[in-house]
C-alpha positions in Angstrom: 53.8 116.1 77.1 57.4 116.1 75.9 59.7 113.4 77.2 61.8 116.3 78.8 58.7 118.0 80.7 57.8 114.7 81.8 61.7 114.4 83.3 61.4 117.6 84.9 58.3 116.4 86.4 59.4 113.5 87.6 62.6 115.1 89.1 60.4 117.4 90.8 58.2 114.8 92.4 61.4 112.5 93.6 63.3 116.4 94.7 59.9 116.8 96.8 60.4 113.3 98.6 63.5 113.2 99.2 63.9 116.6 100.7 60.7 115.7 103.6 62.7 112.5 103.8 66.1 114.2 104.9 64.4 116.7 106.9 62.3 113.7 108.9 65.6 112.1 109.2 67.5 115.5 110.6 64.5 115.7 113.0 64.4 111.9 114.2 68.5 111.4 114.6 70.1 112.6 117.6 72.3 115.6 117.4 75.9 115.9 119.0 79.1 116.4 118.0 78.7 113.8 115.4 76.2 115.1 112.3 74.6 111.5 112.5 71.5 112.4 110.2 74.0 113.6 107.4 76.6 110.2 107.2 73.2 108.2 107.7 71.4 109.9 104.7 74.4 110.2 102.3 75.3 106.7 103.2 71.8 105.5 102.3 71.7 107.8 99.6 74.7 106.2 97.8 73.0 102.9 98.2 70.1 103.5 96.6 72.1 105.3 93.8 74.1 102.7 93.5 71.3 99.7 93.4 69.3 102.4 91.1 72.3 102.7 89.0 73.1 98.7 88.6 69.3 98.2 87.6 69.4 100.7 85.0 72.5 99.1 83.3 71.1 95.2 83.6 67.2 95.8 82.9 67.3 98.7 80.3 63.6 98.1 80.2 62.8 99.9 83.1 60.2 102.7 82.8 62.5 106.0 81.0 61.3 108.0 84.8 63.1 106.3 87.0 66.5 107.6 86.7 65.3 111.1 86.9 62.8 110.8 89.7 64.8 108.1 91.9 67.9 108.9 91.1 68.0 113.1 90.3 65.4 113.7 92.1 65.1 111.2 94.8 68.9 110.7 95.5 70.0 114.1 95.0 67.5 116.3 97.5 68.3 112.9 100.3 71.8 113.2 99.9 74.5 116.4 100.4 78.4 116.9 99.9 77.5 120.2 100.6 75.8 119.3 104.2 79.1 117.6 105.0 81.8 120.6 104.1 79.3 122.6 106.3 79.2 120.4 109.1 82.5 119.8 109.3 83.2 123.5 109.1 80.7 124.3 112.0 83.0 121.2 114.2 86.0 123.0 113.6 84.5 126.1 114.7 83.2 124.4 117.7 87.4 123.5 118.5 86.7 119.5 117.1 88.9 119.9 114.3 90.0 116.2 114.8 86.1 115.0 114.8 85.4 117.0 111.8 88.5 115.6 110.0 87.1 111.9 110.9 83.7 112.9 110.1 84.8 113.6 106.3 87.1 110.9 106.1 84.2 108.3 107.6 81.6 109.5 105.0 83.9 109.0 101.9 84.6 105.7 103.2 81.6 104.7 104.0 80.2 106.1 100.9 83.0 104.1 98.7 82.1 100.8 100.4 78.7 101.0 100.0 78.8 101.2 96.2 81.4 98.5 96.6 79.0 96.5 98.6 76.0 97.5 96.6 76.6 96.9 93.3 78.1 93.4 94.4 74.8 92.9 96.0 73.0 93.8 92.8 75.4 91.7 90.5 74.7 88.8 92.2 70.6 89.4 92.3 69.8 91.2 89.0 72.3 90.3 86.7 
């Protein structure tokens, strides 16, 4: 099998996972005016993409699948900008123009601090 079918494999595999993963989440959050299951898995998402990033760069050994199934695959299907443009569309709709703006504003930030905090966390334990 060719190194790029075996990528495409393995991005299908981590796609798969972390597309039942978001959807367990969605189901198991609450739901209100706030899109909870969204910040949470976009949040979590970045930190795993972050950690999965900072291991790549300090242990080039790693098997050649990881980055497409953790991080293409995996990461990618788990997290969505698109989920948040949508939710924070369907808030302004609802009249919470003010939530939706904070709701965008908390997930970049969010996301920015945890790469911050992540790959500070994985400097000081891999590298």
């Amino acid at each position: 099998m060719s190194p790029r079918s075996q990528a495409l494999i393995a991005i299908a595999v981590g796609g798969a996972i972390g597309a039942l993963v978001r959807a367990g989440l969605a189901e198991a959050l609450p739901r209100g005016d706030w899109p909870v299951a969204t910040l949470v898995v976009n949040v979590a998402g970045t930190i795993l993409l972050a950690a999965l990033a900072a291991l790549i760069a300090w242990r080039p050994q790693l098997p050649h699948w990881l980055h497409p199934m953790a991080g293409i695959g995996f990461c990618g299907s788990l997290t969505t900008f698109a989920g948040i443009q949508v939710e924070a569309l369907l808030l302004m709709r609802d009249g919470l123009a003010a939530t939706a703006v904070l709701y965008v504003v908390t997930s970049l930030v969010l996301g920015m601090a945890a790469v911050v905090a992540t790959r500070r966390l994985m400097r000081a334990v891999v590298a």
